[in-house]
C-alpha positions as CSV (number, residue, x, y, z in Angstrom):
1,X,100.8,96.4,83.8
2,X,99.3,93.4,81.1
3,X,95.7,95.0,82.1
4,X,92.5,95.8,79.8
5,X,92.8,99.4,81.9
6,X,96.7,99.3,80.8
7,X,96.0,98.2,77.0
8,X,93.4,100.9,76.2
9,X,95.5,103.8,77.8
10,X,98.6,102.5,75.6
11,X,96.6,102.9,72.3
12,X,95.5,106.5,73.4
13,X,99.3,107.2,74.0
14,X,100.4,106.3,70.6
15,X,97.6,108.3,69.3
16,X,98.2,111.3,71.5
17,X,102.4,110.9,71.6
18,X,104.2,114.0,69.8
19,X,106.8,113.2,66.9
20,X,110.6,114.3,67.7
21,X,110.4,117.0,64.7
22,X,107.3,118.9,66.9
23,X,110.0,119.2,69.9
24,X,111.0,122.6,70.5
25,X,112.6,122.5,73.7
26,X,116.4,121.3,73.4
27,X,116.3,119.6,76.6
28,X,113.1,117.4,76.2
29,X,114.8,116.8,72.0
30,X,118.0,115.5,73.7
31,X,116.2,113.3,75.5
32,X,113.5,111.7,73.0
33,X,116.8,111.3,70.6
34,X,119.6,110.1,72.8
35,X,118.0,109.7,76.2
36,X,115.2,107.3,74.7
37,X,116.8,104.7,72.2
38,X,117.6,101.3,73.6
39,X,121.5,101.4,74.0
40,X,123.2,97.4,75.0
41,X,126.1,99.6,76.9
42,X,128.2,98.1,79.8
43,X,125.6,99.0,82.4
44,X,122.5,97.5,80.2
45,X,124.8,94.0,80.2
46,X,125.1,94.4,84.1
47,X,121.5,94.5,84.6
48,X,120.4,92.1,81.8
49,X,122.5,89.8,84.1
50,X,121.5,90.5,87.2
51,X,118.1,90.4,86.2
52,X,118.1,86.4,84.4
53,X,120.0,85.2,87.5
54,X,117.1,86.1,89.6
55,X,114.6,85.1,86.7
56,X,116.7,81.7,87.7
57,X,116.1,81.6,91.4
58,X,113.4,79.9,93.0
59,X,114.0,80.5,96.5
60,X,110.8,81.0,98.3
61,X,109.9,84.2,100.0
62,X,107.1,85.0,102.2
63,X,105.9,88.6,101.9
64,X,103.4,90.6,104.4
65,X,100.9,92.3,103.0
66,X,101.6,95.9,102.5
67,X,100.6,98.9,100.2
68,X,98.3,97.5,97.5
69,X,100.3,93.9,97.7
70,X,98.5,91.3,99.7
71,X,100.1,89.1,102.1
72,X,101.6,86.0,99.8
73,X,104.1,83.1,100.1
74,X,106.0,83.4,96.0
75,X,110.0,83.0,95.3
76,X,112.3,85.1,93.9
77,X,112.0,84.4,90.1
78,X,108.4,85.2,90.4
79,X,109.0,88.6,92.0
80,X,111.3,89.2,89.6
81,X,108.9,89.0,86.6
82,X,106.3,90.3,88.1
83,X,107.8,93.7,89.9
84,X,111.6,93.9,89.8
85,X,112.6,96.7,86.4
86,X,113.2,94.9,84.3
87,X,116.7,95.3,81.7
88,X,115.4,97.7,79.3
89,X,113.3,100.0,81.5
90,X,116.2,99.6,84.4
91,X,118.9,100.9,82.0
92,X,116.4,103.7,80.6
93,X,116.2,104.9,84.4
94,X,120.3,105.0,84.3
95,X,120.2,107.2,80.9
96,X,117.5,109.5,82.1
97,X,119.4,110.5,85.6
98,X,122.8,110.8,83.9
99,X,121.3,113.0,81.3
100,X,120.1,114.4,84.0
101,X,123.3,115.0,85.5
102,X,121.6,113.7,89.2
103,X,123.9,113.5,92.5
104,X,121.6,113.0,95.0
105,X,119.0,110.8,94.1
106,X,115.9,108.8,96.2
107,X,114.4,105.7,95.8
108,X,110.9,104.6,96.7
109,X,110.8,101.3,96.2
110,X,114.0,99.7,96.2
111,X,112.2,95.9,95.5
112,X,115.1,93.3,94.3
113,X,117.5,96.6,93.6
114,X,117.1,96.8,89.8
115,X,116.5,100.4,89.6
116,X,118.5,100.6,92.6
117,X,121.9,99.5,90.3
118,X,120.6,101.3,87.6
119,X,120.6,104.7,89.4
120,X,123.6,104.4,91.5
121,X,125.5,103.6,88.3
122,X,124.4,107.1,86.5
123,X,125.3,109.3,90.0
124,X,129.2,110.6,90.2
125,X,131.4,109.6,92.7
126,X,130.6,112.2,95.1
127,X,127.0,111.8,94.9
128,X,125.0,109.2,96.9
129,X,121.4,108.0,96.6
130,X,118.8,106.3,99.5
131,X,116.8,103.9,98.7
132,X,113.6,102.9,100.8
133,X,112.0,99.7,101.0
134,X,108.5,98.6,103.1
135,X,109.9,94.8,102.6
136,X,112.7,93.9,105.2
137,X,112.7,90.5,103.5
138,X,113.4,92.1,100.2
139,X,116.8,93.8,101.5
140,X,119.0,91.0,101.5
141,X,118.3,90.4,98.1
142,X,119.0,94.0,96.9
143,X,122.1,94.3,98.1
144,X,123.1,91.2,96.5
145,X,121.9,92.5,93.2
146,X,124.0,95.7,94.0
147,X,127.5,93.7,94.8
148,X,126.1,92.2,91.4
149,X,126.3,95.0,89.4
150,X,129.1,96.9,91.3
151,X,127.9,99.5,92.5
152,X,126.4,100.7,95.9
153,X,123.4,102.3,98.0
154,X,122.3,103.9,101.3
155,X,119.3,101.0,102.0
156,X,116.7,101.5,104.3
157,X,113.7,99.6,105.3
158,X,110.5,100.2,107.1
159,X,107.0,102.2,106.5
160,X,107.7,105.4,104.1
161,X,105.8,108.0,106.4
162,X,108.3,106.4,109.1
163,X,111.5,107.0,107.1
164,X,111.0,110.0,105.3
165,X,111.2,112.7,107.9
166,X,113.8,110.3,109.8
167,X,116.3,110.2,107.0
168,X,118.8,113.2,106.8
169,X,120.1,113.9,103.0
170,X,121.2,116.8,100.9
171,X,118.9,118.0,98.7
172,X,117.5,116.0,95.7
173,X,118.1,116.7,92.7
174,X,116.1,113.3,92.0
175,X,113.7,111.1,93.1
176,X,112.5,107.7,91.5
177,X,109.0,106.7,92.7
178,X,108.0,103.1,92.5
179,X,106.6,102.4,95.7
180,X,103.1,102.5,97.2
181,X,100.8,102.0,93.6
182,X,97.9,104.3,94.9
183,X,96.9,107.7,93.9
184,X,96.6,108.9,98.1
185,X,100.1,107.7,98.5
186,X,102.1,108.3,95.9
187,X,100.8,112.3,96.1
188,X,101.3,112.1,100.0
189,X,104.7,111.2,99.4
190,X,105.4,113.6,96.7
191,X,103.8,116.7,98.5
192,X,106.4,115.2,101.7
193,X,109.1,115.4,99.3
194,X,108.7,119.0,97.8
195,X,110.5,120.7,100.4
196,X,113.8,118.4,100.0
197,X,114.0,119.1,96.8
198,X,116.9,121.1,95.1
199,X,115.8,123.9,93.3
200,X,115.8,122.0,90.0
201,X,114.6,118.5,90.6
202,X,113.3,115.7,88.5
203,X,111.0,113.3,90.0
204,X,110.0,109.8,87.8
205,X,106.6,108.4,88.5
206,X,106.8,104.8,87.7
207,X,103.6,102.6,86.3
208,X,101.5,105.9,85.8
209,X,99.1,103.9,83.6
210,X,99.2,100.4,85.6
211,X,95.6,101.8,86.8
212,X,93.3,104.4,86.9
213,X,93.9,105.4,90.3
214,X,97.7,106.3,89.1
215,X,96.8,107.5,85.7
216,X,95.0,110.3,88.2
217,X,98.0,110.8,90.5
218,X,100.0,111.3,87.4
219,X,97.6,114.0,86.3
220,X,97.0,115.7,89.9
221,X,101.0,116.3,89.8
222,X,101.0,117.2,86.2
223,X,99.4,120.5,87.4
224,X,100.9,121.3,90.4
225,X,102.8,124.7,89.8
226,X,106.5,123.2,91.4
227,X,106.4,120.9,88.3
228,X,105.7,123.2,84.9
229,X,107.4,120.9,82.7
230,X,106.1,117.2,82.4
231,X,106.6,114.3,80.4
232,X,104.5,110.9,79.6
233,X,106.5,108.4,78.6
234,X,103.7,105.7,79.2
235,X,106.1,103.2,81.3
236,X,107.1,106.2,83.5
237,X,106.2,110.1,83.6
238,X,108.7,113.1,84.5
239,X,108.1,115.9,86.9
240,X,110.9,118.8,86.3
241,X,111.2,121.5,88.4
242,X,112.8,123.9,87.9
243,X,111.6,127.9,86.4
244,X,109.6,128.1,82.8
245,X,107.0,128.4,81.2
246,X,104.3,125.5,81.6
247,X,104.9,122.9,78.6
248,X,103.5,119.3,78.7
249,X,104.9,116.2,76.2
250,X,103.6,112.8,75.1
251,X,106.8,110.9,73.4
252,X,107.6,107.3,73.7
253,X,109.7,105.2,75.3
254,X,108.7,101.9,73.5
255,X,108.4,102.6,70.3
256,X,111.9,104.3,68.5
Protein backbone atom coordinates (compact mmCIF):
# COMPACT_ATOMS: atom_id res chain seq x y z
CA UNK A 1 0.00 0.00 0.00
CA UNK A 2 3.60 2.29 -0.12
CA UNK A 3 1.63 4.31 -2.99
CA UNK A 4 1.42 8.25 -3.76
CA UNK A 5 -2.60 7.23 -4.09
CA UNK A 6 -2.07 5.41 -0.57
CA UNK A 7 0.05 8.41 1.16
CA UNK A 8 -2.35 11.25 0.31
CA UNK A 9 -5.51 9.29 1.43
CA UNK A 10 -3.49 8.50 4.88
CA UNK A 11 -2.99 12.38 5.56
CA UNK A 12 -6.77 13.00 4.82
CA UNK A 13 -7.47 10.19 7.48
CA UNK A 14 -5.55 11.71 10.21
CA UNK A 15 -7.22 14.84 9.38
CA UNK A 16 -10.75 13.50 9.12
CA UNK A 17 -10.19 10.58 12.09
CA UNK A 18 -12.58 11.21 15.26
CA UNK A 19 -10.86 11.47 18.85
CA UNK A 20 -12.03 8.62 21.43
CA UNK A 21 -13.71 11.41 23.79
CA UNK A 22 -16.27 12.28 20.47
CA UNK A 23 -17.38 8.38 20.67
CA UNK A 24 -20.72 8.00 21.78
CA UNK A 25 -21.56 4.56 20.94
CA UNK A 26 -20.17 1.98 23.74
CA UNK A 27 -19.54 -0.56 21.27
CA UNK A 28 -17.43 1.39 18.66
CA UNK A 29 -15.47 3.19 22.43
CA UNK A 30 -14.72 -0.44 23.45
CA UNK A 31 -13.20 -0.93 20.45
CA UNK A 32 -11.01 2.34 19.66
CA UNK A 33 -9.84 1.78 23.54
CA UNK A 34 -9.20 -1.92 23.97
CA UNK A 35 -9.84 -3.38 20.62
CA UNK A 36 -7.24 -0.89 18.86
CA UNK A 37 -3.92 -0.66 21.09
CA UNK A 38 -1.17 -2.91 20.04
CA UNK A 39 -1.16 -5.76 22.74
CA UNK A 40 2.35 -8.40 22.42
CA UNK A 41 -0.17 -11.30 23.90
CA UNK A 42 0.49 -15.07 23.29
CA UNK A 43 -1.28 -15.01 19.92
CA UNK A 44 0.76 -11.65 18.69
CA UNK A 45 4.19 -13.88 19.66
CA UNK A 46 2.66 -16.84 17.54
CA UNK A 47 2.21 -14.74 14.53
CA UNK A 48 5.34 -12.53 14.94
CA UNK A 49 6.91 -16.05 14.57
CA UNK A 50 5.32 -17.45 12.04
CA UNK A 51 5.61 -14.46 10.04
CA UNK A 52 9.95 -13.99 10.36
CA UNK A 53 10.18 -17.75 9.56
CA UNK A 54 8.61 -17.14 6.20
CA UNK A 55 10.37 -13.55 5.93
CA UNK A 56 13.38 -16.33 6.19
CA UNK A 57 12.35 -18.61 3.38
CA UNK A 58 13.41 -18.30 -0.02
CA UNK A 59 11.78 -21.15 -1.62
CA UNK A 60 10.66 -20.20 -5.03
CA UNK A 61 7.12 -20.23 -6.07
CA UNK A 62 5.56 -19.69 -9.37
CA UNK A 63 2.22 -18.06 -9.29
CA UNK A 64 -0.49 -17.77 -12.24
CA UNK A 65 -1.82 -14.74 -12.84
CA UNK A 66 -5.11 -14.07 -11.23
CA UNK A 67 -7.32 -11.20 -9.90
CA UNK A 68 -5.26 -8.04 -10.19
CA UNK A 69 -1.81 -10.20 -9.60
CA UNK A 70 -0.03 -10.95 -12.82
CA UNK A 71 1.41 -14.22 -13.62
CA UNK A 72 5.10 -14.19 -11.74
CA UNK A 73 7.94 -16.64 -10.67
CA UNK A 74 8.86 -14.90 -6.67
CA UNK A 75 9.68 -17.11 -3.34
CA UNK A 76 8.16 -17.25 -0.24
CA UNK A 77 9.94 -14.46 1.77
CA UNK A 78 8.90 -12.05 -0.98
CA UNK A 79 5.22 -12.95 -0.75
CA UNK A 80 5.44 -12.65 2.62
CA UNK A 81 6.52 -8.94 2.71
CA UNK A 82 4.72 -8.05 0.04
CA UNK A 83 0.94 -9.61 0.84
CA UNK A 84 0.93 -12.06 3.81
CA UNK A 85 -0.70 -9.69 7.21
CA UNK A 86 1.71 -8.96 8.64
CA UNK A 87 2.18 -9.39 12.96
CA UNK A 88 0.54 -6.22 14.00
CA UNK A 89 -2.36 -5.99 11.60
CA UNK A 90 -2.72 -10.07 11.83
CA UNK A 91 -3.21 -9.89 15.65
CA UNK A 92 -5.58 -6.67 15.24
CA UNK A 93 -7.77 -9.01 13.02
CA UNK A 94 -7.72 -11.68 16.15
CA UNK A 95 -8.79 -8.72 18.76
CA UNK A 96 -11.47 -7.26 16.45
CA UNK A 97 -13.43 -10.93 15.88
CA UNK A 98 -13.09 -11.89 19.57
CA UNK A 99 -14.47 -8.62 20.59
CA UNK A 100 -16.63 -9.48 18.27
CA UNK A 101 -17.48 -12.53 19.86
CA UNK A 102 -17.49 -14.33 15.98
CA UNK A 103 -18.14 -18.27 15.63
CA UNK A 104 -18.50 -18.59 12.19
CA UNK A 105 -16.25 -16.68 10.35
CA UNK A 106 -15.00 -16.50 6.22
CA UNK A 107 -12.02 -15.86 4.71
CA UNK A 108 -11.32 -14.39 1.26
CA UNK A 109 -8.10 -14.64 0.79
CA UNK A 110 -6.39 -17.16 2.82
CA UNK A 111 -2.63 -16.13 1.01
CA UNK A 112 0.34 -17.72 3.42
CA UNK A 113 -2.55 -18.14 6.40
CA UNK A 114 -1.62 -15.12 8.47
CA UNK A 115 -5.03 -13.86 8.95
CA UNK A 116 -6.03 -17.27 8.64
CA UNK A 117 -4.19 -18.14 12.32
CA UNK A 118 -5.15 -15.00 13.46
CA UNK A 119 -8.92 -15.56 13.12
CA UNK A 120 -9.15 -19.17 14.01
CA UNK A 121 -7.41 -18.30 17.24
CA UNK A 122 -10.28 -15.55 18.26
CA UNK A 123 -13.41 -18.28 17.28
CA UNK A 124 -14.53 -20.69 20.35
CA UNK A 125 -14.19 -24.19 20.17
CA UNK A 126 -17.43 -24.88 18.62
CA UNK A 127 -17.15 -22.39 16.01
CA UNK A 128 -15.37 -23.02 12.65
CA UNK A 129 -14.17 -20.65 9.86
CA UNK A 130 -13.57 -21.36 5.75
CA UNK A 131 -11.05 -19.92 4.21
CA UNK A 132 -10.88 -19.52 0.37
CA UNK A 133 -7.90 -19.16 -1.70
CA UNK A 134 -7.63 -18.63 -5.90
CA UNK A 135 -3.78 -19.94 -5.32
CA UNK A 136 -3.56 -23.84 -5.10
CA UNK A 137 0.19 -23.26 -4.80
CA UNK A 138 -0.34 -21.13 -1.84
CA UNK A 139 -2.27 -23.88 0.27
CA UNK A 140 0.51 -25.98 1.25
CA UNK A 141 2.00 -23.16 2.78
CA UNK A 142 -1.05 -22.06 4.81
CA UNK A 143 -1.51 -24.90 6.46
CA UNK A 144 1.89 -25.06 7.58
CA UNK A 145 1.60 -21.65 8.96
CA UNK A 146 -1.58 -23.02 10.75
CA UNK A 147 0.15 -26.27 12.42
CA UNK A 148 2.64 -23.19 13.21
CA UNK A 149 0.52 -21.34 15.24
CA UNK A 150 -1.79 -24.20 16.56
CA UNK A 151 -4.69 -23.75 15.49
CA UNK A 152 -6.88 -24.91 12.43
CA UNK A 153 -9.14 -24.08 9.32
CA UNK A 154 -11.68 -25.44 6.75
CA UNK A 155 -9.17 -24.48 3.41
CA UNK A 156 -10.47 -24.37 0.12
CA UNK A 157 -9.07 -23.45 -3.21
CA UNK A 158 -10.31 -22.49 -6.57
CA UNK A 159 -12.12 -19.33 -8.35
CA UNK A 160 -14.37 -17.44 -5.58
CA UNK A 161 -17.68 -17.33 -7.81
CA UNK A 162 -16.82 -21.25 -8.09
CA UNK A 163 -16.74 -21.79 -4.29
CA UNK A 164 -19.08 -19.56 -2.79
CA UNK A 165 -22.41 -21.05 -3.72
CA UNK A 166 -20.59 -24.64 -3.50
CA UNK A 167 -19.53 -24.28 0.07
CA UNK A 168 -22.31 -25.24 2.74
CA UNK A 169 -21.73 -23.22 6.27
CA UNK A 170 -23.92 -21.80 9.05
CA UNK A 171 -24.44 -18.48 8.93
CA UNK A 172 -21.68 -15.81 9.36
CA UNK A 173 -21.49 -13.88 11.88
CA UNK A 174 -18.08 -12.77 10.05
CA UNK A 175 -16.35 -12.39 7.01
CA UNK A 176 -12.72 -11.10 6.38
CA UNK A 177 -12.26 -9.82 2.80
CA UNK A 178 -8.80 -9.76 1.46
CA UNK A 179 -9.07 -11.23 -1.82
CA UNK A 180 -9.72 -10.02 -5.31
CA UNK A 181 -8.32 -5.98 -4.91
CA UNK A 182 -11.00 -4.56 -7.37
CA UNK A 183 -14.01 -2.45 -6.73
CA UNK A 184 -16.41 -5.03 -9.36
CA UNK A 185 -15.22 -7.90 -7.23
CA UNK A 186 -14.95 -7.21 -3.95
CA UNK A 187 -18.88 -5.73 -4.19
CA UNK A 188 -19.85 -8.91 -6.29
CA UNK A 189 -18.67 -10.92 -3.53
CA UNK A 190 -20.18 -8.93 -0.86
CA UNK A 191 -23.69 -8.57 -2.51
CA UNK A 192 -23.15 -12.91 -2.90
CA UNK A 193 -22.49 -12.88 0.70
CA UNK A 194 -25.49 -10.89 2.10
CA UNK A 195 -27.86 -13.59 2.23
CA UNK A 196 -25.43 -15.96 4.43
CA UNK A 197 -25.10 -13.61 6.74
CA UNK A 198 -26.38 -14.00 10.44
CA UNK A 199 -28.63 -11.41 11.35
CA UNK A 200 -25.83 -9.42 13.02
CA UNK A 201 -22.71 -9.76 10.98
CA UNK A 202 -19.46 -7.90 10.74
CA UNK A 203 -17.64 -7.91 7.48
CA UNK A 204 -13.69 -6.40 7.38
CA UNK A 205 -12.70 -4.90 4.12
CA UNK A 206 -8.99 -5.16 3.86
CA UNK A 207 -6.60 -2.42 1.90
CA UNK A 208 -9.70 -0.07 1.35
CA UNK A 209 -7.19 2.76 0.51
CA UNK A 210 -4.47 0.52 -1.41
CA UNK A 211 -6.26 2.30 -4.57
CA UNK A 212 -8.84 4.33 -5.76
CA UNK A 213 -10.84 1.66 -7.22
CA UNK A 214 -11.18 0.21 -3.40
CA UNK A 215 -11.34 3.51 -1.66
CA UNK A 216 -14.81 3.48 -3.97
CA UNK A 217 -15.82 -0.14 -3.04
CA UNK A 218 -15.42 0.83 0.49
CA UNK A 219 -17.74 3.82 -0.02
CA UNK A 220 -20.39 1.97 -2.32
CA UNK A 221 -20.79 -0.50 0.80
CA UNK A 222 -20.55 2.29 3.27
CA UNK A 223 -24.12 3.13 2.06
CA UNK A 224 -25.75 0.17 1.49
CA UNK A 225 -28.76 -0.07 4.04
CA UNK A 226 -27.66 -3.93 5.45
CA UNK A 227 -24.54 -2.14 6.81
CA UNK A 228 -25.78 1.24 9.00
CA UNK A 229 -22.85 1.25 11.13
CA UNK A 230 -19.28 1.59 9.43
CA UNK A 231 -15.93 2.15 10.50
CA UNK A 232 -12.54 3.47 8.65
CA UNK A 233 -9.78 2.24 10.21
CA UNK A 234 -7.48 3.21 7.12
CA UNK A 235 -5.65 -0.39 7.03
CA UNK A 236 -9.11 -2.09 7.11
CA UNK A 237 -12.84 -0.81 7.22
CA UNK A 238 -15.89 -2.46 9.20
CA UNK A 239 -19.34 -3.24 7.92
CA UNK A 240 -21.78 -4.14 10.95
CA UNK A 241 -25.00 -5.20 10.48
CA UNK A 242 -27.10 -5.52 12.54
CA UNK A 243 -30.46 -2.82 13.45
CA UNK A 244 -29.67 1.13 14.29
CA UNK A 245 -29.62 4.08 13.38
CA UNK A 246 -27.08 5.03 10.50
CA UNK A 247 -23.61 6.25 12.22
CA UNK A 248 -20.28 6.41 10.38
CA UNK A 249 -16.59 6.70 12.25
CA UNK A 250 -13.06 7.63 11.22
CA UNK A 251 -10.58 6.30 14.22
CA UNK A 252 -7.23 4.91 13.88
CA UNK A 253 -5.66 1.88 13.97
CA UNK A 254 -1.99 3.18 13.63
CA UNK A 255 -1.75 5.84 15.52
CA UNK A 256 -2.70 5.12 19.70
Amino acid sequence: MRTAYTARQFLRHLWRRRSRYRIHSPWVYGLVTRVLPPQRDDTYQLLRARYQALCRDDTPLQLPAIGTSPARVTTIATVTRQSASFPRKAALLYRIAQYWKATHALELGTNLGMGTAALAHALPPHGSLYSLEGQPVLRPIAEATLDACQTHAHLHTGLFDELLPALAFPPLDLVWMDGNHTREATLHYLETLLPRLAPEALVVMDDIYWSADMTQAWRKACQWAAFPLSLDLFRMGLLVKRAQVRQHFVVSSLIP
